[in-house]
Backbone as CSV, one residue per row, in Angstrom:
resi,resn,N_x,N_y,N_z,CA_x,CA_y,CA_z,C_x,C_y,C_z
1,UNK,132.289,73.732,85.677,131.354,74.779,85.288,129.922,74.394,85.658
2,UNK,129.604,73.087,85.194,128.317,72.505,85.863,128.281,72.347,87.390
3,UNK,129.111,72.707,87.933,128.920,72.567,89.023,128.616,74.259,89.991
4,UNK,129.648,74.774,89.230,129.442,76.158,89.919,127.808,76.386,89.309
5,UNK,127.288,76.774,87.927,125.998,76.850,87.918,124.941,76.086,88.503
6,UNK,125.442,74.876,89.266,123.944,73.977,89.842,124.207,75.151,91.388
7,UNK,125.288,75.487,91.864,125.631,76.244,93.331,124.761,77.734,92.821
8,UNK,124.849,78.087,92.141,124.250,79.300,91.309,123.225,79.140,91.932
9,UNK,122.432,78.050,91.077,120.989,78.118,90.995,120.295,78.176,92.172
10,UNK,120.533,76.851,93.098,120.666,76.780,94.360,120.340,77.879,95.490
11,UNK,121.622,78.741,94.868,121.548,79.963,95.622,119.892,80.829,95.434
12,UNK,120.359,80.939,94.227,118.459,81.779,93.682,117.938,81.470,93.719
13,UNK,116.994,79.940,94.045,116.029,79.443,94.569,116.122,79.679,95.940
14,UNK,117.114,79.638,97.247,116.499,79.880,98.236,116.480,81.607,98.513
15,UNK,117.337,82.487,97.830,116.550,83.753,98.264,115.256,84.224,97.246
16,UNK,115.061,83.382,96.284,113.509,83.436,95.801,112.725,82.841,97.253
17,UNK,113.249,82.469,97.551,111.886,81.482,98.899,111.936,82.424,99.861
18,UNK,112.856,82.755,100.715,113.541,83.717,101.347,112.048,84.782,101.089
19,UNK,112.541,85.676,99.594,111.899,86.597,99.706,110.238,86.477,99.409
20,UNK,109.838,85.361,99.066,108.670,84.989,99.001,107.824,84.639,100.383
21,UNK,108.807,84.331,101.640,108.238,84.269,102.859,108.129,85.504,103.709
22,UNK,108.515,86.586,102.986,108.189,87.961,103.339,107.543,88.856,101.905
23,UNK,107.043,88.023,101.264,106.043,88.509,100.557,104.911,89.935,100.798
24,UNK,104.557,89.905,102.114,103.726,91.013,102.304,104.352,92.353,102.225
25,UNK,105.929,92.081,102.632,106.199,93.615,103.459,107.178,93.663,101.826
26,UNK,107.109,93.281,101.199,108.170,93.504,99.861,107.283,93.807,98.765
27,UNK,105.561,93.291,99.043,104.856,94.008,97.916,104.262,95.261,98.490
28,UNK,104.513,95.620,99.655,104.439,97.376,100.275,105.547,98.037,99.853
29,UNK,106.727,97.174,100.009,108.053,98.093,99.366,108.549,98.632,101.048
30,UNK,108.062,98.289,101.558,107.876,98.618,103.576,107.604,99.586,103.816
31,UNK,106.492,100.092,103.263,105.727,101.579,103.384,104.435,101.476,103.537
32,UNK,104.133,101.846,103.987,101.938,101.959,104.133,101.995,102.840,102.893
33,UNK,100.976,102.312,101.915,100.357,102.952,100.750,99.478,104.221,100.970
34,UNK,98.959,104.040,102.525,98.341,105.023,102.576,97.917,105.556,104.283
35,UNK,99.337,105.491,104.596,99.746,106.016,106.088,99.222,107.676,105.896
36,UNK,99.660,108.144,105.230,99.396,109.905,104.924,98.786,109.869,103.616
37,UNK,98.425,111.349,103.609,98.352,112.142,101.946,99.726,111.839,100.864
38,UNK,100.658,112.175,101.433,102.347,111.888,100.600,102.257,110.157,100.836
39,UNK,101.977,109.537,101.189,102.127,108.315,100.487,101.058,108.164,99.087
40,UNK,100.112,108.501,99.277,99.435,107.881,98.554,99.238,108.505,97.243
41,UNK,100.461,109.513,97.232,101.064,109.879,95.845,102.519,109.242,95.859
42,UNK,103.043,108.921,96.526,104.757,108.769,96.471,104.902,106.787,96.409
43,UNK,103.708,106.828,96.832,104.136,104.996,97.238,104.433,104.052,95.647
44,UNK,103.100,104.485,95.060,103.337,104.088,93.896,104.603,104.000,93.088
45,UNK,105.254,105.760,92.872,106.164,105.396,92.209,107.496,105.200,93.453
46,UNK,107.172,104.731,94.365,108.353,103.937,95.003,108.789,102.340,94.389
47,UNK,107.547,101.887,94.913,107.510,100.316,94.285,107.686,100.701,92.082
48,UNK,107.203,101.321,91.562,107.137,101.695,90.388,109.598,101.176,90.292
49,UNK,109.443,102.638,91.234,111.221,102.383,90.992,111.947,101.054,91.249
50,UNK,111.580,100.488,92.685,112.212,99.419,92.838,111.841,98.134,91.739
51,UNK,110.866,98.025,91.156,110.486,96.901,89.747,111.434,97.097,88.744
52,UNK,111.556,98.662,88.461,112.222,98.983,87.394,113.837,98.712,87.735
53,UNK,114.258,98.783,88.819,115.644,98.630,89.071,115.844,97.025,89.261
54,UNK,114.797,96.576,90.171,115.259,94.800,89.492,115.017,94.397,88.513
55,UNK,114.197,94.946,87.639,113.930,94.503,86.104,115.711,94.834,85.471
56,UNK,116.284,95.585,85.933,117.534,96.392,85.223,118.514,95.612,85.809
57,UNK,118.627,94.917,87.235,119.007,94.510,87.775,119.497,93.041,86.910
58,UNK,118.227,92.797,87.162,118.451,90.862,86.639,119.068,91.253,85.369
59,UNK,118.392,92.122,84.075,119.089,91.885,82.878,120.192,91.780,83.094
60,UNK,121.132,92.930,83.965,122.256,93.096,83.950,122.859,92.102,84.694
61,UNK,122.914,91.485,85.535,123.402,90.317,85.699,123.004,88.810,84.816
62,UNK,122.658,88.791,84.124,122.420,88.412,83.167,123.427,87.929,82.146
63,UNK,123.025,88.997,81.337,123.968,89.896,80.572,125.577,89.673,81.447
64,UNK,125.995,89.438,82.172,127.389,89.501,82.741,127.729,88.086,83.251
65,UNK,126.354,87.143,83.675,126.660,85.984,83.594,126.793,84.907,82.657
66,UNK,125.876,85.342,81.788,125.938,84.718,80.511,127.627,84.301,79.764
67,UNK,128.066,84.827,79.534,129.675,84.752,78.656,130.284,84.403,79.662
68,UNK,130.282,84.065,81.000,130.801,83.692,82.354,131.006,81.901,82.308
69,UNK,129.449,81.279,81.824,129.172,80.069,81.336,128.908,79.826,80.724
70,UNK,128.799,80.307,79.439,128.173,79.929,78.282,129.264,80.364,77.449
71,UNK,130.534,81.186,77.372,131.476,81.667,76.154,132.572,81.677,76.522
72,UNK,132.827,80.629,77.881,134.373,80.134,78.506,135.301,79.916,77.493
73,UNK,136.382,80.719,77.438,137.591,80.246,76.823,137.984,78.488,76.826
74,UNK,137.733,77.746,75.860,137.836,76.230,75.650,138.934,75.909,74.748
75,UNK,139.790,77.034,74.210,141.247,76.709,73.799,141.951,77.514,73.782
76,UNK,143.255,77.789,73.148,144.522,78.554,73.307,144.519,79.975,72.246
77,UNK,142.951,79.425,71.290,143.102,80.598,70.081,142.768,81.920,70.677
78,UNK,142.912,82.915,70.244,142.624,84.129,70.667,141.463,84.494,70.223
79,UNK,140.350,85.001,70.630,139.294,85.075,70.322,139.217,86.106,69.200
80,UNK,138.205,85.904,68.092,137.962,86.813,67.037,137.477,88.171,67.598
81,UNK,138.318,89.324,66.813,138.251,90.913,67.814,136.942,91.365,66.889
82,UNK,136.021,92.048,67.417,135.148,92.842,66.454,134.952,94.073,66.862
83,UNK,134.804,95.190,65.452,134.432,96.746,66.423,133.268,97.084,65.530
84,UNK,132.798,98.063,66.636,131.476,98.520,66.015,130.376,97.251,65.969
85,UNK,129.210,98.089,66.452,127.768,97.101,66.574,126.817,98.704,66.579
86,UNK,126.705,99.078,65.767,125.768,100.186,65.920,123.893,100.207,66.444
87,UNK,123.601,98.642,66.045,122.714,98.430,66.692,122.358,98.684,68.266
88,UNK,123.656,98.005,68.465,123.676,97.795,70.104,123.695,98.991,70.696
89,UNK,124.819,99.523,69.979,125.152,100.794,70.336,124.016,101.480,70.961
90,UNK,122.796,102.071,69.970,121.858,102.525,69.732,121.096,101.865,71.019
91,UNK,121.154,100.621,71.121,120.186,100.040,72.318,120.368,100.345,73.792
92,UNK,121.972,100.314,73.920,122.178,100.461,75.044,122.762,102.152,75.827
93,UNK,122.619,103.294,74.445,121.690,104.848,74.738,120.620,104.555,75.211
94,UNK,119.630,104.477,74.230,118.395,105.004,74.355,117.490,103.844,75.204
95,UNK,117.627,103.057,75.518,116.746,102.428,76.302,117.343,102.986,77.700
96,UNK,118.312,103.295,78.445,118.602,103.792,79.768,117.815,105.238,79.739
97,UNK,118.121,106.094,78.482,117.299,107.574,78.526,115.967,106.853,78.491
98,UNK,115.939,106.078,77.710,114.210,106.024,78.090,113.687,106.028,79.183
99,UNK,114.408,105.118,80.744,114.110,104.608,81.797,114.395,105.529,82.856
100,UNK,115.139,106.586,82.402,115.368,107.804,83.470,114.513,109.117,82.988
101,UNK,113.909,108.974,81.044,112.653,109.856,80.955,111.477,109.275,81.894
102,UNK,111.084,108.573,81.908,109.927,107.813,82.609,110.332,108.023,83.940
103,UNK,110.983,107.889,84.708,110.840,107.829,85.948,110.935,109.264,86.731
104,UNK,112.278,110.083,85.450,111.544,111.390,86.145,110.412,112.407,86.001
105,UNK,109.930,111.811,85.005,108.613,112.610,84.744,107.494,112.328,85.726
106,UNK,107.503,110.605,86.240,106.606,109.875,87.130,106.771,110.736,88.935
107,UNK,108.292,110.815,88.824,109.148,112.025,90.303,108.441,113.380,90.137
108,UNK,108.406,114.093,89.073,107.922,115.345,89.172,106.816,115.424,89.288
109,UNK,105.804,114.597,88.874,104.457,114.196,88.667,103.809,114.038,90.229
110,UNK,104.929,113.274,90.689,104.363,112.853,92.525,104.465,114.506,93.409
111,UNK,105.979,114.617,92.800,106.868,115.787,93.733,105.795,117.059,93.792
112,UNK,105.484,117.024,93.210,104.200,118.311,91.863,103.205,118.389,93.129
113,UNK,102.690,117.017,93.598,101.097,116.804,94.317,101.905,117.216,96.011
114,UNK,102.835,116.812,95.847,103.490,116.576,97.459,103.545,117.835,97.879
115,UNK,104.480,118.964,97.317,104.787,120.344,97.523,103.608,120.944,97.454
116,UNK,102.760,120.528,96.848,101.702,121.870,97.092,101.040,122.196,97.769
117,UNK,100.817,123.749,98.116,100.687,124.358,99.031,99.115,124.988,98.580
118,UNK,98.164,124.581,99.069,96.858,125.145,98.779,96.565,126.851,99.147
119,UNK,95.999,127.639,98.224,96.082,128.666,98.803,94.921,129.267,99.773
120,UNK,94.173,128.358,99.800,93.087,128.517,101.005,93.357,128.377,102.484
121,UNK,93.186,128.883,103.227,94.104,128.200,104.879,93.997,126.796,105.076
122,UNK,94.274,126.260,105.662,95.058,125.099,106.090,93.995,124.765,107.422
123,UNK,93.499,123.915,107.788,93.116,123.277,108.777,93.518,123.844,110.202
124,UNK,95.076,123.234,109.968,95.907,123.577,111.235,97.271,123.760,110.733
125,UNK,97.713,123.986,111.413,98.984,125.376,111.376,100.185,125.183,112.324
126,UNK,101.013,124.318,111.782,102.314,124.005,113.143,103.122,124.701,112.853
127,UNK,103.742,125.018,113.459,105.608,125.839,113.152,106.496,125.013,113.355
128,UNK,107.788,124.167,112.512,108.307,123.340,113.090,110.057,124.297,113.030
129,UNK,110.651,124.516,114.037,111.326,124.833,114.013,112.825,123.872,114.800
130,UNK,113.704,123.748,113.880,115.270,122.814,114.344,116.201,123.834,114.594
131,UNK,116.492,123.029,115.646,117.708,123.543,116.741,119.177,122.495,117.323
132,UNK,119.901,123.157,117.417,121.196,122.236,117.177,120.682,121.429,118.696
133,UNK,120.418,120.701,119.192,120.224,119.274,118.762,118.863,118.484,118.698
134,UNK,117.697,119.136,118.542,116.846,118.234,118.858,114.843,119.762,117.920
135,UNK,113.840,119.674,118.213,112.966,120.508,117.794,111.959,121.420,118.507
136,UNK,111.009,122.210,117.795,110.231,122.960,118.606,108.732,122.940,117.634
137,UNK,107.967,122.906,118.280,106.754,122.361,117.792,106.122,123.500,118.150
138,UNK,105.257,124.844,117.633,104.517,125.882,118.053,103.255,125.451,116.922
139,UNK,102.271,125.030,118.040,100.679,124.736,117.664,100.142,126.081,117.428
140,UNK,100.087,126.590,116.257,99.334,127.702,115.774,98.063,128.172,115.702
141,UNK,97.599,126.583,116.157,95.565,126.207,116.235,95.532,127.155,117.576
142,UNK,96.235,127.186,118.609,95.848,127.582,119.607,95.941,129.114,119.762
143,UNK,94.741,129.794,120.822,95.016,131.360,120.602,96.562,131.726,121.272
144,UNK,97.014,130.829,121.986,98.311,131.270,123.108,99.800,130.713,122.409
145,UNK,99.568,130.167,121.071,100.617,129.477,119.958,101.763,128.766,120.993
146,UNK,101.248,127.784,122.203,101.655,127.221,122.735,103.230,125.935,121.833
147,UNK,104.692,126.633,122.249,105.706,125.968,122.207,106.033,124.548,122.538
148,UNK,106.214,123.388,122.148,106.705,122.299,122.999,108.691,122.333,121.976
149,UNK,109.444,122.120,123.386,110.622,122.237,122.729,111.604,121.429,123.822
150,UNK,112.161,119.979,122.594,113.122,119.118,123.129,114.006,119.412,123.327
151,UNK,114.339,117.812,123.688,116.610,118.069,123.545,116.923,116.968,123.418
152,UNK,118.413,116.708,123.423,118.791,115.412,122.305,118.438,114.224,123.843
153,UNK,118.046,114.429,124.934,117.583,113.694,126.265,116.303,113.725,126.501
154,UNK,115.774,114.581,125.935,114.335,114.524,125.948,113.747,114.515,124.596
155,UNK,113.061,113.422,124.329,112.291,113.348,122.651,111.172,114.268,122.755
156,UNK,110.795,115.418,121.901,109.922,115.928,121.665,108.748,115.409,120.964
157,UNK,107.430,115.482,121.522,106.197,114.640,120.411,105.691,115.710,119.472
158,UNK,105.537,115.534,118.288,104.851,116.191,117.428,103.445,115.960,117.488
159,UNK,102.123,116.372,117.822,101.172,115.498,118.210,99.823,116.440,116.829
160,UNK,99.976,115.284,115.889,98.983,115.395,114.994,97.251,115.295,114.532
161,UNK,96.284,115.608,113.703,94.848,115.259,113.887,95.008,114.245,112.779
162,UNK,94.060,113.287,113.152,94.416,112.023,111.855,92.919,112.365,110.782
163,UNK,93.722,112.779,109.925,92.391,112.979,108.881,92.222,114.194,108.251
164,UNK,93.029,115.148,109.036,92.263,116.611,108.678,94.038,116.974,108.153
165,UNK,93.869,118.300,107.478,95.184,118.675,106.691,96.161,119.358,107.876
166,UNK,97.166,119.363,108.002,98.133,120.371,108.314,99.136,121.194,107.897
167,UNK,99.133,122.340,108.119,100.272,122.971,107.178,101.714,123.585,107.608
168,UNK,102.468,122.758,107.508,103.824,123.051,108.286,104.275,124.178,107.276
169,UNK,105.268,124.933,108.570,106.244,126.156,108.730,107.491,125.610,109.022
170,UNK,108.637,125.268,108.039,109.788,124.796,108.491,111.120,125.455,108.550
171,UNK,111.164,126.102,109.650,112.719,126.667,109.856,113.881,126.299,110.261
172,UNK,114.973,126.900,110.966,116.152,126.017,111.562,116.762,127.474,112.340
173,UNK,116.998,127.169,113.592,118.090,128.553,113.687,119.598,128.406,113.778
174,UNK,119.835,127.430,112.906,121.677,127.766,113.260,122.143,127.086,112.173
175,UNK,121.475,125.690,111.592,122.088,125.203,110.150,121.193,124.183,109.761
176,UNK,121.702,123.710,108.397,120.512,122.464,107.442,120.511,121.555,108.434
177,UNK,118.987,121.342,108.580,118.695,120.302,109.229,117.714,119.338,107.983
178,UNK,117.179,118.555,108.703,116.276,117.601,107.624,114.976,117.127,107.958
179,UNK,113.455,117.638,108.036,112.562,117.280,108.772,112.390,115.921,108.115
180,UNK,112.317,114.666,108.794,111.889,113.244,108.065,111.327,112.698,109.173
181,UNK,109.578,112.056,108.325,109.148,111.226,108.594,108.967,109.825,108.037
182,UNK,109.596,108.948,108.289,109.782,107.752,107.323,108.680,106.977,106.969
183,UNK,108.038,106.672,107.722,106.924,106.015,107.872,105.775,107.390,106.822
184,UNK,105.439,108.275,106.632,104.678,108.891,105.766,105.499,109.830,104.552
185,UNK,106.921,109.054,104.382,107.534,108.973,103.193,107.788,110.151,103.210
186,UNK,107.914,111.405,103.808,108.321,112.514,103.786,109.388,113.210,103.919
187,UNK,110.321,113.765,103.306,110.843,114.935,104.045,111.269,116.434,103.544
188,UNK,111.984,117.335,104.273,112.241,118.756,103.674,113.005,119.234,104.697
189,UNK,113.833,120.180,103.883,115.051,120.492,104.935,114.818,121.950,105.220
190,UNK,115.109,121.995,106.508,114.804,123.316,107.843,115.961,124.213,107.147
191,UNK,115.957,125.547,106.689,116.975,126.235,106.011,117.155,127.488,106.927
192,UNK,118.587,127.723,107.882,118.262,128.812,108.694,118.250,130.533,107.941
193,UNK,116.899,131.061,107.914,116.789,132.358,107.537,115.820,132.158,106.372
194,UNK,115.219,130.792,105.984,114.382,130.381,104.965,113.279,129.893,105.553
195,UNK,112.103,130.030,104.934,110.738,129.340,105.218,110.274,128.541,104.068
196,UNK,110.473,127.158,104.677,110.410,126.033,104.043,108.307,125.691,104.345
197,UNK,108.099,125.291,103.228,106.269,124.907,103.747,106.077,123.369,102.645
198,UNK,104.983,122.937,104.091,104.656,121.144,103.993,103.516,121.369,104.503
199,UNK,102.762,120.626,103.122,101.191,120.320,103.663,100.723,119.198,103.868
200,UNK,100.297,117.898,104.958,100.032,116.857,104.120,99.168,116.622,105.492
201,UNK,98.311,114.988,105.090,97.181,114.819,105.836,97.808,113.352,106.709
202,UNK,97.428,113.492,108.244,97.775,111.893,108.466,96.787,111.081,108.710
203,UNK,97.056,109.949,108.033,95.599,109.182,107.960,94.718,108.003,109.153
204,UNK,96.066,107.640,109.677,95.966,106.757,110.646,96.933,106.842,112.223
205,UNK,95.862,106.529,112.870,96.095,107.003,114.362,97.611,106.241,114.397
206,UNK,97.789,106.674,115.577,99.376,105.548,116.277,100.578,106.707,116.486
207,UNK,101.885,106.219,116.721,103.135,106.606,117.073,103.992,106.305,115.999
208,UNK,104.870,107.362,115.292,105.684,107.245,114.252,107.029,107.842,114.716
209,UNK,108.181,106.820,114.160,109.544,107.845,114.547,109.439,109.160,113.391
210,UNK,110.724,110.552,113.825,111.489,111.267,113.002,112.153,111.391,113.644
211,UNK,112.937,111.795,112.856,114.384,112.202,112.887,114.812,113.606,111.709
212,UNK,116.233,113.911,112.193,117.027,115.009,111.321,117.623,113.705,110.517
213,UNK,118.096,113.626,109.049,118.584,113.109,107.935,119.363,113.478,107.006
214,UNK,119.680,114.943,107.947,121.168,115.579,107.323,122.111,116.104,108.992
215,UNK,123.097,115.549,108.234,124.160,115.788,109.102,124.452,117.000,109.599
216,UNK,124.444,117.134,110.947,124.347,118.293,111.450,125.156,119.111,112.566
217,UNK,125.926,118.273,112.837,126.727,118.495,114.040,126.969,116.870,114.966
218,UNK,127.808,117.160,116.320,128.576,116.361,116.903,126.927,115.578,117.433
219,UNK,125.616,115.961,117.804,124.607,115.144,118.049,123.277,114.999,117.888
220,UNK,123.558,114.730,115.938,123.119,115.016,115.001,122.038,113.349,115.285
221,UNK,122.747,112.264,115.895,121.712,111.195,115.665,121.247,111.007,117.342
222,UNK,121.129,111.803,117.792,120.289,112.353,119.087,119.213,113.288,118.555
223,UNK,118.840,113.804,117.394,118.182,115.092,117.037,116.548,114.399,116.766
224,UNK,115.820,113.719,117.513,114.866,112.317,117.327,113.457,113.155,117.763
225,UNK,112.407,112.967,117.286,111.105,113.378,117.656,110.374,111.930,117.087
226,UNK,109.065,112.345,117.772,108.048,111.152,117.713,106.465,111.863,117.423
227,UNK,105.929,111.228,116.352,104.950,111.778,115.752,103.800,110.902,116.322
228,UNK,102.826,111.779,117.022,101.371,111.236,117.597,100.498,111.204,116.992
229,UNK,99.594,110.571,116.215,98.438,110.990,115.196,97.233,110.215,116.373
230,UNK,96.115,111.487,116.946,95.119,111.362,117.571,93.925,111.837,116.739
231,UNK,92.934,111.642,117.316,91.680,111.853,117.331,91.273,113.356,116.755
232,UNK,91.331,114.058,115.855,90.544,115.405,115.902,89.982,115.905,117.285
233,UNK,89.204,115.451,117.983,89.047,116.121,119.456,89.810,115.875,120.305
234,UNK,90.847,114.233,120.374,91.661,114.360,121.614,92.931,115.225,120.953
235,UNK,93.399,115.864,119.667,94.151,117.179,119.023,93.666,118.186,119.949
236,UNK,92.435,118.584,119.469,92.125,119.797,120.221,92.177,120.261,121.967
237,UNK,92.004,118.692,122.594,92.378,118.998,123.615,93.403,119.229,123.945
238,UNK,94.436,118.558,123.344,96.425,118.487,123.559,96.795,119.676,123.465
239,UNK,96.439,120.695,122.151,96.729,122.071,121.983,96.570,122.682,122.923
240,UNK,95.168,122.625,123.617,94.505,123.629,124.504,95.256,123.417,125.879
241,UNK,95.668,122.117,126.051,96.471,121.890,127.380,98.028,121.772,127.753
242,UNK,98.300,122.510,126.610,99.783,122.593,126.239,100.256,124.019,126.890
243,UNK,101.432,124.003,127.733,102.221,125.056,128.630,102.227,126.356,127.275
244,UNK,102.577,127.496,127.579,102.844,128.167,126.733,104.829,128.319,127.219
245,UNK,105.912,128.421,125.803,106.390,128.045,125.922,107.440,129.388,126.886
């Protein structure tokens, strides 16, 4: 028994080290706090959840290792039976409702800031529309509502202003698709014959994957776009020099 617990320990000291030599990207939770507008409501209670689930985590292994080494059967008697612990009882209700009141109130609280849709216009104005296999991007900023539209061989760019708001139009013409951007913690699903709406701001320049994240057909993980976040003026030029579709 002393031996399996020194192998135990062993073990949890080196993925304590382990995860302590990736310290940076585990106290992000591997998200930019503040890549977009939706992170910097959602990030929080991301990391918020993952604490709370290893906090729940360890007890519970714990709790299951404990009587493992510490309440080993050491003779032939049959152990004394007991029923009823109403204490416990009581503890192990209401402390789980407690931990799923809190967290979904903290979800609706984020979900609340994320969905909303300002009723003043919007900056800029995309149409994102999914198609069995891949998307269509109609820039609404422009007077000619210039189309860009992929295929599961050609990646379509979504090409964003970093800083200023946008207000997506999300459709589908043939079935549930899933607009996701991972990297700005987002997503919402394309409903065909429904108008789905997403407002959010991107904060920092660069190249981000998406993808569809609901299953959709035979080339459903071909269905890939790539998100551009430029300059407010090099935006305005991209629109203006975009084919009409």
């Amino acid at each position: 028994m002393r031996k399996a617990f020194k192998s135990t320990l062993a073990l949890g000291s080196l993925l304590v080290a382990v995860l302590a030599s990736q310290s940076s990207a585990f106290a992000s939770g591997g998200y930019s706090p503040d890549a977009s507008s939706v992170n910097e409501n959602s990030h929080s209670l991301w990391i918020g959840a993952w604490i709370t689930a290893g906090v729940v985590g360890v007890l519970t292994a714990i709790l299951i290792l404990w009587p493992v080494f510490f309440h080993r059967k050491k003779n032939e008697d049959f152990p004394r039976q007991t029923q009823y612990n109403v204490p416990v009882e009581i503890a192990y209700t209401v402390i789980p409702f407690i931990i799923v009141a809190v967290l979904f109130f903290y979800t609706a609280k984020a979900e609340t800031k994320i969905t909303h849709i300002d009723k003043s216009p919007a900056q800029h104005s995309i149409h994102v529309n999914a198609i069995q296999w891949s998307w269509q991007f109609t820039y609404d900023d422009a007077a000619n509502k210039p189309t860009v539209t992929g295929t599961p061989d050609q990646t379509p760019v979504l090409v964003l202003p970093q800083g200023e708001k946008v207000r997506f139009t999300l459709t589908s013409n043939d079935v549930v698709h899933g607009f996701w951007i991972p990297e700005f913690m987002i997503q919402m699903q394309t409903l065909p014959g429904v108008e789905n709406h997403l407002e959010f701001t991107a904060n920092k320049i660069g190249e981000f994957p998406g993808r569809c994240n609901i299953l959709c057909g035979r080339a459903h993980s071909q269905m890939l776009f790539k998100v551009k976040v430029v300059s407010p003026a090099d935006y305005q030029t991209y629109i203006n020099s975009v084919k009409v579709a």
